[in-house]
C-alpha positions, 0 to 999 in steps of 0.5 A: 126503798122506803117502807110504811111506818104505821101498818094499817090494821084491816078485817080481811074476809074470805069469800071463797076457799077450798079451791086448788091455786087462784090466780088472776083476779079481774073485775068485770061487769059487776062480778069478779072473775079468776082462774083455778089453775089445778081445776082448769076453770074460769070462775065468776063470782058475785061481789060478796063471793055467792052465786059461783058460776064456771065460765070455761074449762080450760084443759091446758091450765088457765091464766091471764084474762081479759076482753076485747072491745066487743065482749068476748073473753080471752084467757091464757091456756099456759102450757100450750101457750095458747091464748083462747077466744071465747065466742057467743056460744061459748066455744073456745078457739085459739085466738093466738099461738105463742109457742114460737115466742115464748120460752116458758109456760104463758103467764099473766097478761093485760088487755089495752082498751083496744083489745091488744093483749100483753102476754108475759112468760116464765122463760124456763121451767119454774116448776122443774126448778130450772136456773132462771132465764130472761123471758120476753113479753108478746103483744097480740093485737085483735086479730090474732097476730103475735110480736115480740115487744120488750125481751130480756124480763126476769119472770114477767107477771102482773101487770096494769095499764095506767089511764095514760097509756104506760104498761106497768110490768111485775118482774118476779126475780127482777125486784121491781115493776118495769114500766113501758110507754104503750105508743099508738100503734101497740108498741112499746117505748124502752123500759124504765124502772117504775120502782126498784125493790133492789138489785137484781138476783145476781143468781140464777139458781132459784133458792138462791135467787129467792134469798136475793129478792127484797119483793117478789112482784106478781099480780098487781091492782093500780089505783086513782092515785097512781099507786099499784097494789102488789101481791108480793109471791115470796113475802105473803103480803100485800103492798101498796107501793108508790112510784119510785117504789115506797111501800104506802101500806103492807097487809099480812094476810097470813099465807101466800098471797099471788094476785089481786084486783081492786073492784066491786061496786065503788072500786074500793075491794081490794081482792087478793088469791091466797094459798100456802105456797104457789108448788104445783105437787102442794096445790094439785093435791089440796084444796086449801086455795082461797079467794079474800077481800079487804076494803081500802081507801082509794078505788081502782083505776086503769087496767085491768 
């Protein structure tokens, strides 16, 4: 894996702080929108981070969001591994039961153009520290209906659709980002590495498997030239990493950094969820969780 030589130097600005945990950043009609996972909302807010509005509660702890062909949100309930609907009135409904398929807490999730949801899964209990299990990634389709589409993932996270139709998929402990040919009918070609940071953990216990990843993948922002911005969850920092996997550019926002999105009005914000560190008995008990911007070069593309 081949790494930036000259690291650019950029003005990073917070737009919003005193929040618990972001997570999942997403630029949606002229507003960036996120989770709080400790104060249950889903937030909006306007490109410059003024005028905060709570757009749902979600008691079951939120996370990945997206949004059907005709508007209407969805957004992952974690730890009933539910995905809620979000009607014209703004009742929430559930859209789809995972409780079946999925072996841990939901996670992050991607919405194709057709409102197929790709939905990954911790596959054990990050938080209790269980010994890291392969989990399995869920499509549901408009109506509702839940399938099995790629299995044996090591903490599927972020994720992006690039504009050909190819499912790019963070791998927590994998040290790399899968990538999934989208056919058709939402099913899933075999995966293939998009880019490898290095091997595997050959550990399943979490500190040790910790020590053993070169990147921690989570949430990711593709860009026009076909790279993907990576918020990397154990190295707090941001990378920009190519096809293949060579780092293009590192930021260093000076904390723990969990997910980001590219977006405001010409695509070239690069918006990033920060915190001290992802524990939840750390995040519930303070409010020192911040959402930051930094311009770049190139704008965002794909999905979401």
């Amino acid at each position: 894996m081949k790494t930036a030589k000259n690291p650019m130097v950029r003005t990073i600005t917070t737009i919003l702080d005193q929040r618990h945990f972001l997570e999942c950043p997403r630029w949606h009609r002229d507003r960036l929108w996120f989770v709080d996972l400790y104060s249950c909302e889903v937030l909006s807010v306007a490109e410059d981070g003024t005028d905060l509005r709570v757009e749902a509660y979600v008691p079951g702890q939120p996370s990945g969001l997206g949004w059907l062909p005709d508007g209407r949100l969805l957004v992952v309930s974690m730890r009933d591994r539910r995905i809620l609907r979000r009607e014209p009135d703004g009742e929430l409904i559930t859209h789809a039961d995972l409780s079946d398929l999925a072996t841990g807490n939901l996670n992050d999730m991607v919405v194709d153009a057709h409102g197929r949801a790709y939905v990954g899964n911790f596959g054990f209990d990050l938080m209790a520290h269980e010994p890291i299990q392969a989990a399995a990634l869920v499509r549901v389709d408009p109506d509702g209906t839940a399938t099995t589409v790629a299995d044996g993932l090591l903490f599927p996270n972020g994720s992006a659709i690039t504009d050909d139709d190819v499912l790019l998929v963070g791998e927590s402990f994998g040290n790399r980002i899968s990538a999934f040919d989208i056919a058709a009918d939402g099913s899933l070609g075999s995966r293939q590495d998009w880019a490898r940071f290095g091997e595997p953990p050959s550990a399943t216990e979490l500190e040790t498997a910790f020590s053993q990843l070169v990147i921690g993948p989570d949430g990711c922002a593709l860009d026009a030239e076909g790279a993907l911005w990576i918020a990397d969850g154990i190295g707090g920092r941001l990378v920009r990493v190519a096809p293949g996997g060579e780092i293009l550019e590192e930021i260093h926002p000076g904390t723990g950094v969990f997910a980001c999105m590219l977006g405001g009005r010409d695509g070239r914000t690069l918006y990033a969820c920060v915190a001290p560190d992802f524990h939840e008995e750390h995040r519930r008990a303070a409010r020192d969780g911040s959402l930051v911007a930094v311009r770049v070069d190139v704008p965002g593309a794909g999905r979401p």
